[in-house]
Structures are given as structure tokens and as C-alpha cells.
N, C-alpha and C positions, 0 to 999 in steps of 0.2 A: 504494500500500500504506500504510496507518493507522499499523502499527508502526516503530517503526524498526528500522534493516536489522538493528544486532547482538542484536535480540531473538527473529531468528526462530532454529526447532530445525528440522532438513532433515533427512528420513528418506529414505532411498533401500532401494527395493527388491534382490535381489542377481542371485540367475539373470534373465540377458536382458536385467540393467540395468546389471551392475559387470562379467559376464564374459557367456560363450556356455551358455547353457544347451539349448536349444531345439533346435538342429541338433544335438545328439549325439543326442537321441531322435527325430528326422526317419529320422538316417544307419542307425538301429538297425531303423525301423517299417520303411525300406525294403527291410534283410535279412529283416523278420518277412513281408512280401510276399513275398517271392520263395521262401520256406519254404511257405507254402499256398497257392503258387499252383497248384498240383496240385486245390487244394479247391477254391479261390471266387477270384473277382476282385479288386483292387485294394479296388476301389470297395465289397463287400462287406468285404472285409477290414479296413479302414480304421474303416467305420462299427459293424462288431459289438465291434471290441476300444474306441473309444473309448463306448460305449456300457457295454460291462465294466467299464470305469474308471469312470465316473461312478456304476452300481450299486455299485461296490467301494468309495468314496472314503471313508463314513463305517467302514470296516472297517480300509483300508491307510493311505488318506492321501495326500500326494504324493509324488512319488519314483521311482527307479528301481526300488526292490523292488516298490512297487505297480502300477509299470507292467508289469514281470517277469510277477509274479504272473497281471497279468490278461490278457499274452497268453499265456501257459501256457491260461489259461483257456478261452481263446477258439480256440486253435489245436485245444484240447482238443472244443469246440464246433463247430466247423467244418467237423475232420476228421472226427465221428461216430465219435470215441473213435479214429480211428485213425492219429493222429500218434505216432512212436514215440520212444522211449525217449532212443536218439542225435538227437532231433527237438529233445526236451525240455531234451537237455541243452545244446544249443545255444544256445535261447534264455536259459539258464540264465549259459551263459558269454557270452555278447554284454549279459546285463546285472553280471554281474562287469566287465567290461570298462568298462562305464559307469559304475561307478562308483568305479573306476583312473582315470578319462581326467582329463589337464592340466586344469587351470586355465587358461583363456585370456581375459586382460582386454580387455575393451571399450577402443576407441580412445582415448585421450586420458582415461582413467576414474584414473588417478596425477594428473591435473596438476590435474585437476578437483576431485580432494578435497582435494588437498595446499591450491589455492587459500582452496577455501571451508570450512575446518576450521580457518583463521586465525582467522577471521571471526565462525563457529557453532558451534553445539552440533551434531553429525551422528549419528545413528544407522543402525542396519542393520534392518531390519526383511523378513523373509522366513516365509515356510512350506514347510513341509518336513518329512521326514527331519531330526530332530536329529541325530546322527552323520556324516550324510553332509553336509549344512547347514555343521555345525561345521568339516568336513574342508576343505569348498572356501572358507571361509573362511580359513583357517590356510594352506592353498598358495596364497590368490593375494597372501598379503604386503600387505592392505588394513586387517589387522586395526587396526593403529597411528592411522587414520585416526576412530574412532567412539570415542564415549563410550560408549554402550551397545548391545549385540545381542541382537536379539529373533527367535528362534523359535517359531514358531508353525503351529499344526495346520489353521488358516483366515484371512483375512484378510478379515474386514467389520466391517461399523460396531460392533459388540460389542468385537472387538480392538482395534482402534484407541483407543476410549474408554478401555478398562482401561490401554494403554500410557502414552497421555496422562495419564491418572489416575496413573501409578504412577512418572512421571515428573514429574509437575508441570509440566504442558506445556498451555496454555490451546489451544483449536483456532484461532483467528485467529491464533497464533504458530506455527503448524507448515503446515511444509510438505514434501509428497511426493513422490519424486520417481521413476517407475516405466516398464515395460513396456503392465502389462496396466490399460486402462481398469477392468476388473471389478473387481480386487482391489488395486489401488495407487490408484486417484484415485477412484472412484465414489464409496468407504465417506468416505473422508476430506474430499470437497468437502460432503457431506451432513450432517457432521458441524458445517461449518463454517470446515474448512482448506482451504488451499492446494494444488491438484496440477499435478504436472509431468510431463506422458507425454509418453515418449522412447521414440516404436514401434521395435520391432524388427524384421527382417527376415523373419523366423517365429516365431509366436506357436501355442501350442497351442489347438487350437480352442474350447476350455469356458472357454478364459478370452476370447474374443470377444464383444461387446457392439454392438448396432442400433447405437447413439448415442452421440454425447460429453455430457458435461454439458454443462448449460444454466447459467453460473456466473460471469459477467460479474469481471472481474478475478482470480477464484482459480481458473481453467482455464486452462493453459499448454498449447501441444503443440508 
């Protein structure tokens, strides 16, 4: 690395990277199966609701309300308008629920910043729900750890630039540090920083990508 160490800025992604985000909407799509499985299969079930989400995205955005929404949508779809009322409300309250649920931090994710927060400049950098974003920041007790937290409605090279830009943050001095190849290391290696993908265990499928970067010294995994 060209810089030296106390000049790099370490952005870390949040859901999937600092706590669990992914398996509470696994645990939830599983209940949303077994609601229509009266209708259609798994395997139909799975591909028409994420398929709703991704139509819906520029309308909802991320999150559990968007994900709520679109399988209200879909269940709505599926059933041929004939999912009921008590149907609805269900999915309704399973995403209430989701968006109650603990905070639960990633393994070793306190010693890790506490370390390199000595060290760096750290930010938060996520998309999302601002409110709910905000909340699971605030319960997991990480807030103390960053300089600045950034929410945000997409995560690509457009973002990233503006963050840098608005920070004063050159790209060969930043570095990434994420779940999702797509939206934590792609935008930012192409940019010209550094990324650090730390896969997780279950990854929602639209953020899946063919390939890693091609990025000899500022690809980490």
C-alpha cells in the first residue's frame, strides 16, 4: 500500500457487516412460504416476490417496509386476489416484528473497531430505510465508534464519489469494508479505493454478482 497506514479513512458497510441483517428476512420469507403455499411453490414463491422487489425498488427502496409491501403484493398476485384479510394482516405483523427485532453484532465487530478507530478515520456507510437505519444503529451501541454516518437510498459509484467528495476523502485513501461484492466493493474498487468483502452466511440474492474484481492489491476477501 503507497499510503501510509494513519492516512487511510475505513468505511464499513452495516447490515451483514457490523450485525445480522439477512437471516431475519430469510426467517420471515420462510413464514411468507408456508402462507401461499396453498397457491404456488416455494420455488414460484421465492422468484415472483423477489422479482416484486426489484420492480418496486425505485418506488420503496430497501427495507423491511419495502419488502412488507411487496409481499403483500405478491401474495396478492399469486392468490388471484384471494388471500385474505387475516392473510394480510399477518404479513403485516411479521414485518412489524422485523422491524422490533434485537440488534445482534457480528462476532468480534466491538474489538474490531475499538482497535482500528485508534488508528483511522471510520465511517458507517449503509442504504436503507432512514429510520429504521438510524434505529439499529442506536441499539447496537457502535454509534461511538465513527466519525460520520451515511445513509443512503443506493450504493454505487455516484455515492461513493459524493461521500468522498463531501468528506475530503481522496479514493487511494479509502477503504471498504462490506458484505455485498455489488454494492460495498464493486462501486469503490472502480473508483479507485480499496475493498474488503467479509461474505456472509446469507446474502440477499440482487445483491449477488458472476465475479470479484479484477484489482490486484485493492481487493481483499
Amino acid at each position: 500500500m503507497s499510503t501510509r497506514e494513519c492516512d487511510w479513512v475505513i468505511g464499513f458497510d452495516a447490515d451483514d457487516t457490523l450485525w445480522h441483517n439477512e437471516i431475519i428476512f430469510e426467517r420471515t420469507q420462510t413464514c411468507f412460504r408456508a402462507l401461499l403455499a396453498k397457491y404456488h411453490d416455494a420455488a414460484v414463491v421465492d422468484r415472483t416476490l423477489l422479482a416484486t422487489e426489484m420492480r418496486n425498488l425505485d418506488l420503496y427502496g430497501y427495507g423491511v417496509k419495502g419488502f412488507t409491501l411487496s409481499a403483500i403484493e405478491t401474495a396478492v398476485a399469486l392468490s388471484g386476489g384471494k388471500v385474505s384479510a387475516e392473510e394480510i394482516g399477518e404479513m403485516i405483523r411479521r414485518g412489524r416484528e422485523m422491524l422490533a427485532h434485537p440488534v445482534v453484532l457480528m462476532e468480534g465487530v466491538v474489538e474490531v473497531l475499538a482497535d482500528l478507530g485508534a488508528r483511522h478515520r471510520l465511517l458507517v456507510i449503509t442504504k436503507g430505510d432512514l429510520r429504521d437505519q438510524e434505529r439499529k444503529l442506536a441499539k447496537s451501541g457502535l454509534g461511538e465508534h465513527f466519525r460520520h454516518v451515511e445513509i443512503t437510498s443506493e450504493k454505487n459509484e455516484v455515492t461513493y464519489s459524493e461521500i468522498l467528495r463531501r468528506h475530503a476523502i481522496m479514493p487511494e485513501n479509502f477503504l471498504m469494508v462490506g458484505n455485498s461484492l455489488r454494492s460495498d466493493i464493486l462501486p469503490v474498487v472502480a473508483l479507485g479505493g480499496t475493498g474488503v468483502h467479509v461474505p456472509c452466511a446469507v446474502t440477499w440474492a440482487a445483491e449477488l454478482v458472476e465475479r470479484e474484481p479484477v484489482a490486484p492489491g485493492r481487493f481483499f476477501r
